[in-house]
N, C-alpha and C positions, 0 to 999 in steps of 0.2 A: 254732796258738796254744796255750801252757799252759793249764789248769784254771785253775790262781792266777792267771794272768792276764787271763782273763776272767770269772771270778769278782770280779776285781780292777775292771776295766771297768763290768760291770751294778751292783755296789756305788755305784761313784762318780758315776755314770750319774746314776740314781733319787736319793741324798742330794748330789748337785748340783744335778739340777733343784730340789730343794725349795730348797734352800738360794738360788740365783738368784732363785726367787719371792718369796723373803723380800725379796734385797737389792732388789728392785723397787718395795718399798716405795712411797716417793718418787713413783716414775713414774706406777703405780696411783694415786694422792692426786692428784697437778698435774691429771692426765688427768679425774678425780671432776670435781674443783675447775671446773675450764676447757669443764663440760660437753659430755666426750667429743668436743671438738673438736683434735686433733692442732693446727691450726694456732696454737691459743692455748697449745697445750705449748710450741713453738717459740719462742714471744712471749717465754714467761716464761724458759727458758732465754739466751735473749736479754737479758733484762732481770735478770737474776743475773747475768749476766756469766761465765754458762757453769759456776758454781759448782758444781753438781752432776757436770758432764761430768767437770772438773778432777777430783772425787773419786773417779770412779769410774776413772779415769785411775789415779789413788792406789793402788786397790782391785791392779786391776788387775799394773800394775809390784810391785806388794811383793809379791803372789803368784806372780806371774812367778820373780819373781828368788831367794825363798826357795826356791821348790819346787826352782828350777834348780842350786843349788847345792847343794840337800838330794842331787836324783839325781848329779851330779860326785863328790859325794864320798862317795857307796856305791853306786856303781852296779855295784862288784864283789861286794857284799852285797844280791840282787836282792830278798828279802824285807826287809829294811830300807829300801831306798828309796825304795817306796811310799808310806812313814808322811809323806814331806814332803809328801802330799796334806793331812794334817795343818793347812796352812799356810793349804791356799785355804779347809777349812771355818772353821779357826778368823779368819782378816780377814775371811769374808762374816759370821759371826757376832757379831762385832763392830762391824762395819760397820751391819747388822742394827739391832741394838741402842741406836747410837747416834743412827739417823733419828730411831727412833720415840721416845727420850728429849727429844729437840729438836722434836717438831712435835705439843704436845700441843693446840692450838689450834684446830685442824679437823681431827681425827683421820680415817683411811679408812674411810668406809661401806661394810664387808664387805656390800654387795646383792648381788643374785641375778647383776647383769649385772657387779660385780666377780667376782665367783667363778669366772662362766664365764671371765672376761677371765684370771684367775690359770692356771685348766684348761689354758687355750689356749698360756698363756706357758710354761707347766710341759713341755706334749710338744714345744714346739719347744727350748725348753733341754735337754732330756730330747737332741732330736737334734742340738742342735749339739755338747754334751759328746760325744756317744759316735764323732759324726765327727770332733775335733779326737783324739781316744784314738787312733783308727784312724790319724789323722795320725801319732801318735807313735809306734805301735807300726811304723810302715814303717823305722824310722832302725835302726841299731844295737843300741842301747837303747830300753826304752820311754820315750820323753822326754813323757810325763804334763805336764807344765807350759805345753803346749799351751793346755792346757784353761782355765787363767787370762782368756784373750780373751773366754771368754765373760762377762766382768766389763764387760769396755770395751762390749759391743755391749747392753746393760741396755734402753737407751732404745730403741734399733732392735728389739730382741725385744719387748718392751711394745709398740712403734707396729705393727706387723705382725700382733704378736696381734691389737689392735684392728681394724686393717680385715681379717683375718680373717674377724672375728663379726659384723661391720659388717651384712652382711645379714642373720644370724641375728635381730640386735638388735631391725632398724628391721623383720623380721614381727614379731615379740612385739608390740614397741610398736604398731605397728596395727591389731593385734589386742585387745590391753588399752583402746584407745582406743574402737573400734566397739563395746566391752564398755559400756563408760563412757557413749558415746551411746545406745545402745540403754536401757539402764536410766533415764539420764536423763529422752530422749525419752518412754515409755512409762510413768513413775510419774506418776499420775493427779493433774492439780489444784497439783503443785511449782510454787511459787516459784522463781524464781532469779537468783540475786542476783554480778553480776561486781563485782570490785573490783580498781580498778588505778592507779598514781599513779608517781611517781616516788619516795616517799616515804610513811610512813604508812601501807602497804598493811596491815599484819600487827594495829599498835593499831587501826584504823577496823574490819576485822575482827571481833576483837573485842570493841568495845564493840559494834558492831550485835548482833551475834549474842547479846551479853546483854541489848538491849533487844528483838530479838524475842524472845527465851525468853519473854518474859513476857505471852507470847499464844500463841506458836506451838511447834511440836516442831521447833527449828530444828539443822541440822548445819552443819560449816564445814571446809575442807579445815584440817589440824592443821598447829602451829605456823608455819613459813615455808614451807610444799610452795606454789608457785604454778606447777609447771610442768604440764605434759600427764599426766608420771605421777605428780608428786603428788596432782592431780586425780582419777584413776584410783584412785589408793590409797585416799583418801577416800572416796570411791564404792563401792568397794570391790567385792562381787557384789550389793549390792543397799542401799535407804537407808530401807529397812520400811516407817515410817510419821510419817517424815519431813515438815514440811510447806515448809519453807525450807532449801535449799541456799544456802550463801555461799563462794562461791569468787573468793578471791585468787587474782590474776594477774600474775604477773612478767614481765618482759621483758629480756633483755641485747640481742636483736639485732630489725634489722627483721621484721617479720611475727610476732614470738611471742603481742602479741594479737589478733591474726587468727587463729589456730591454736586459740588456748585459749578463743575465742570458739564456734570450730566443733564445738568440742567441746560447750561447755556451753550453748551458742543461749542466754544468758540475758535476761529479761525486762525487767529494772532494770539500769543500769549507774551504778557510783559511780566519779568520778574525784575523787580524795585530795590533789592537787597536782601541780604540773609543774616540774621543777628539771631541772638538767644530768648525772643522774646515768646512768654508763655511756655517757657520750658519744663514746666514746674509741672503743666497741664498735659506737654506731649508725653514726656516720662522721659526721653532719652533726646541727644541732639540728632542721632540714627533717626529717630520719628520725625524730628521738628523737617530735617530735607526732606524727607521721603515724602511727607503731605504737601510741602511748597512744590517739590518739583513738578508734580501730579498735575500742574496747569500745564508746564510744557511737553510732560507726556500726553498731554489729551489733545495738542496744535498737529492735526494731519501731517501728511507728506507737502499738499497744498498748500500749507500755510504757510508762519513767519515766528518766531520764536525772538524775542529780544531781550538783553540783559545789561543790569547795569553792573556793568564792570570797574566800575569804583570800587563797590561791592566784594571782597574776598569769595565769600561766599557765590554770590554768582557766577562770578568766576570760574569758580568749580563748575558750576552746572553747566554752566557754557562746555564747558569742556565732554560734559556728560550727554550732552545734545549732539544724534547720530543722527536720529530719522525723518528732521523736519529741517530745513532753509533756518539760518540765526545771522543774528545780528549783535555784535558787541559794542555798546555805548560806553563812551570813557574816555579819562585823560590823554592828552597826547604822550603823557609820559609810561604811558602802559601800555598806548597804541598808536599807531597814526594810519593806522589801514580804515577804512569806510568811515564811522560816522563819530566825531570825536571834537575834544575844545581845545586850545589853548589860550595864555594869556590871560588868565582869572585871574579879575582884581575885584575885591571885597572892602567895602566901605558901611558907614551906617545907613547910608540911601538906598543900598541896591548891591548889585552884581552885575558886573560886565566880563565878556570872553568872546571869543570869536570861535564861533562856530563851525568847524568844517564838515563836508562831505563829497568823499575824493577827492577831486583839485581845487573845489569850490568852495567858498567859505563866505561867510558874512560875520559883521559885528556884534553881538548882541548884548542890550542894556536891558534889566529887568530891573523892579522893586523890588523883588523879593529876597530876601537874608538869608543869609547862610553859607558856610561854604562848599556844604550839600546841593547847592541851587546849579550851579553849573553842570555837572554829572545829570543831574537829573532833569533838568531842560534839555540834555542831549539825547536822554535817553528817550522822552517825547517827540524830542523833532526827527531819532530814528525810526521812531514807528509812522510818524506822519509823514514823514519823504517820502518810507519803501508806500504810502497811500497818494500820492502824486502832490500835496502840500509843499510848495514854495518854499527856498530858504529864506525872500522877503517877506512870503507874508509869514511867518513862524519870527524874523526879527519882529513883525509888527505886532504879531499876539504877546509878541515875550514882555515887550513894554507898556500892556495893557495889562499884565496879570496884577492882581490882588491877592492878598495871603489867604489860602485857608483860616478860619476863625480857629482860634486857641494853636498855631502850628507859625512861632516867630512871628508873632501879629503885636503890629509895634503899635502907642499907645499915647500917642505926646500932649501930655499934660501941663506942656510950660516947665513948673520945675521940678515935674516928673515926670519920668519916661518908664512906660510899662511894656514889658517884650512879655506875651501870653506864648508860651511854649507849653501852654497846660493839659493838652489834649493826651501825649502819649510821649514815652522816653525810651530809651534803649543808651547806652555808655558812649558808643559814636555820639547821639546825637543829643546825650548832655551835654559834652565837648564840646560840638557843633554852636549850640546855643551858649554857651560862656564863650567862644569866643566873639561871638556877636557882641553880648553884650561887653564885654573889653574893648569893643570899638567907640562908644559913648561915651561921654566926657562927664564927669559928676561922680558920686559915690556908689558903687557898686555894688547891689543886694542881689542872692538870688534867693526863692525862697522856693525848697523842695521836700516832699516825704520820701522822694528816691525812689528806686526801682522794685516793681514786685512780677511775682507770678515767673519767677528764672531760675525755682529748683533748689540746689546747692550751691549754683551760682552765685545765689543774689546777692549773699553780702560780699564777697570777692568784687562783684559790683558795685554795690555801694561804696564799698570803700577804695574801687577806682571815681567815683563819683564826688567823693571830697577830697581828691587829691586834684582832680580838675577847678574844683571850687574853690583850693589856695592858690591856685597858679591865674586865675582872672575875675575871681571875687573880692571884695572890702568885705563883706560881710555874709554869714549862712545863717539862714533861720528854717530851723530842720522840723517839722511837724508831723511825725507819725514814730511807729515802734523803730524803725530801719535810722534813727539817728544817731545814735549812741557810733554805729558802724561807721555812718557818711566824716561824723565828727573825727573819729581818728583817723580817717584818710587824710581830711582837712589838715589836722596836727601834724602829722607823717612830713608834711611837705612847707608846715614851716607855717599855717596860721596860726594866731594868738587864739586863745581858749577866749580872753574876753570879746572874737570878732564872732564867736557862735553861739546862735540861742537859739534854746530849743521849747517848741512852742506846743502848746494840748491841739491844738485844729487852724484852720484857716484865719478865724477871725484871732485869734490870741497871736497869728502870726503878724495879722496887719497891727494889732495894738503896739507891736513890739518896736515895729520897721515906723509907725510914728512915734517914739521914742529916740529913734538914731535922728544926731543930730548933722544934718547938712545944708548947702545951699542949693542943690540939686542930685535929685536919689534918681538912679537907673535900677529898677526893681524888674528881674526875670522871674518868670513863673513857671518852674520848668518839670513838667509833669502835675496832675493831681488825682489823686486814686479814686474810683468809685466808693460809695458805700459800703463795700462787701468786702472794703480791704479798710487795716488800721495801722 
């Protein structure tokens, strides 16, 4: 073999592998997304209708066939016809380029276990480029365009990387877990406090955690972390002098609060509400309780169990709850025994009700929207009373709260007004969110893709989801596959066909809603899907 020629080789080698890690973009993100479950990569290319495969297909053939014709026609010119390698860095660079322009919406969390995951992808790209070289240097010529193939096999080097590291992964993770038990276990006199619902998990959170401040040195796992290693994260090597932990608990499949129970042994367990969400992922609604209850089967005899009884669904559980002290939070119209509200009045500013507990009651004013805010502010200040927290100072935190970011987070632009409900949805708490915006004065947009991951549900959902859309919208601007369903709920119930439009993604939806003509637009955002869903 010449010098230039393999010089030619370890060149293309090394700046192909990196270059394939790039275009792997995509694959890294779904795989993030789908919590490093291959089978649910599978799903979603399934459910794209292969759309990514097709491009990389694309990728692929045009590099193919440039390179292949670059060597044809100088192949008697041997240092010139290398340059049509040219071809493959310049389409994976663009290629590149154009993922990450179009998927700004849940962008890739470069972690620690990405990184490795890229390492990994990189030495086996690293060896399939320099075996397909070797391929071509056996012919005639060196026919380099070989090496293109490595474009089509994207998703297969990604998926192999993964179970690679797969047991690399899952010791860390057990590792950082018995980290996280150990510290828990052992810091003297902790509270702790599980929270888990099918909805609400992240606002209930948060108000708790500002109504114990105001007694205790309390910590909480940050923003939406409810899994094992969010948990871990938060925990972190140690939690000082800490006096209350609160840890959010998620769930997508059977067993995950059993897991993050075992982790955190907590004392108090709060359920937030029980809806159909991720149903599609438990298999049955038999599953979706059975994993939510699992927080307040794991609350001792010693403990406290709380439930928000707005909640149907909780409801039942309450009911189900024998072997540990409970607590029911809720209307006075369902209860008026221990800790309960009446008098909820709902405006565009806020929420007011009067709070009781026993004989005693207080008034309380919050900013926060919705008509879900009262129940759920009770449901807080029943866990923070049975902890010796004030029914003044719980008024005074109520009226210092701030919205969770994307969860009714209003927006006031003069002469628009933006309510961000985009974080997550469930058919209550569409409802919830139009009738919010029905309180604001101006022309009324919501702009939604509706609801996913609910089974056989979903469109029965959806298409409760445009039927709430004609009863407190001016207009629907519906943007994913679920609108066709939203749209005929909408019609169902008496909107005009020319009040809905239906939009390719997000930016085609704001094109749209700058097009509607008013003096002042009230735009809700209510829901928006990761990546991994269309």
């Amino acid at each position: 073999m010449q010098l230039d020629q393999l010089l030619f080789q370890i060149i293309f080698s090394v700046l192909g592998a990196v270059m394939l890690a790039a275009c792997s973009y995509k694959s890294y993100q779904i795989l993030q997304l789908s919590s490093y479950r291959a089978t649910e990569v599978a799903k979603w290319y399934k459910a794209t209708k292969y759309e990514y495969l097709k491009r990389y297909f694309a990728l692929w053939f045009l590099s193919f066939v440039v390179m292949a014709i670059f060597v044809a026609s100088f192949f008697s010119f041997p240092r010139l016809y290398y340059f049509g390698a040219l071809a493959f860095f310049g389409f994976g660079v663009l290629f590149t380029y154009l993922i990450k322009k179009t998927n700004k919406k849940t962008p890739l969390k470069f972690t620690w276990r990405i990184r490795r995951l890229i390492g990994t992808t990189f030495v086996l790209n690293l060896g399939l480029i320099y075996g397909f070289l070797q391929i071509g240097a056996l012919l005639p010529i060196d026919f380099y365009p070989f090496v293109a193939f490595t474009l089509l096999l994207i998703p297969g080097t990604v998926t192999l990387a993964h179970f690679i590291n797969l047991p690399l992964e899952n010791g860390l993770r057990k590792k950082y877990i018995r980290r996280t038990m150990r510290i828990l276990d052992n810091h003297e006199g902790l509270i702790k406090i599980g929270i888990t619902g099918s909805f609400g998990k992240t606002t209930v959170k948060n108000i708790l955690t500002a109504f114990l401040l105001k007694k205790y040195k309390a910590q909480t796992t940050p923003a939406s972390f409810n899994t094992p290693m969010g948990i871990c994260k938060a925990v972190g090597t140690g939690l000082g002098d800490v006096e209350v932990f609160v840890a959010e608990m998620g769930a997508r499949y059977t067993g995950d609060i059993a897991e993050l129970c075992a982790i955190v042994r907590p004392t108090y367990g709060v359920l937030t509400g029980i809806g159909n969400q991720h149903l599609d992922t438990f298999g049955s609604i038999e599953n979706l309780h059975k994993t939510k209850y699992a927080l307040i089967e794991a609350v001792p005899q010693n403990g406290h169990a709380f439930f928000n009884a707005d909640s149907e669904g909780a409801r039942m559980m309450y009911g189900w709850c024998k072997h540990a002290p409970k607590t029911m939070a809720c209307s006075g119209e369902v209860s008026k025994e221990g800790v309960y509200y009446t008098n909820q009045t709902m405006t565009a500013k806020g929420v007011s009700f009067t709070l009781h507990n026993g004989e005693d009651s207080v008034d309380i004013v919050t900013p926060l929207l919705g008509k879900h805010m009262a129940g759920t502010l009770t449901l807080c200040a029943s866990v923070a009373l049975h902890l010796g927290v004030s029914l003044e100072q719980i008024k005074e935190a109520s009226a210092e709260l701030k919205p969770v970011p994307h969860r009714l987070e209003l927006i006031d632009r003069g002469d628009t007004i933006v309510i961000d409900d985009a974080y997550n949805s469930n058919v209550d708490g569409a409802r919830n969110a139009l009738e919010v915006l029905s309180m604001f004065e101006g022309t009324k947009i919501v702009v939604t893709p509706g609801l996913v991951e609910l089974g056989e549900e979903e469109n029965e959902s959806n298409y409760k989801v445009g039927e709430f859309i004609a009863e407190f919208a001016d207009y629907a601007v519906l943007n994913s596959s679920r609108a066709k369903i939203i749209a005929k709920g909408a019609i169902s119930k008496g909107m005009s066909e020319d009040k809905i439009i239906f939009a390719d993604d997000l930016a085609d939806a704001m094109e749209a809603i700058s097009k509607i003509e008013a003096d002042k637009k009230v735009i809700l955002f209510e829901n928006d899907l990761p990546d991994n869903f269309k």
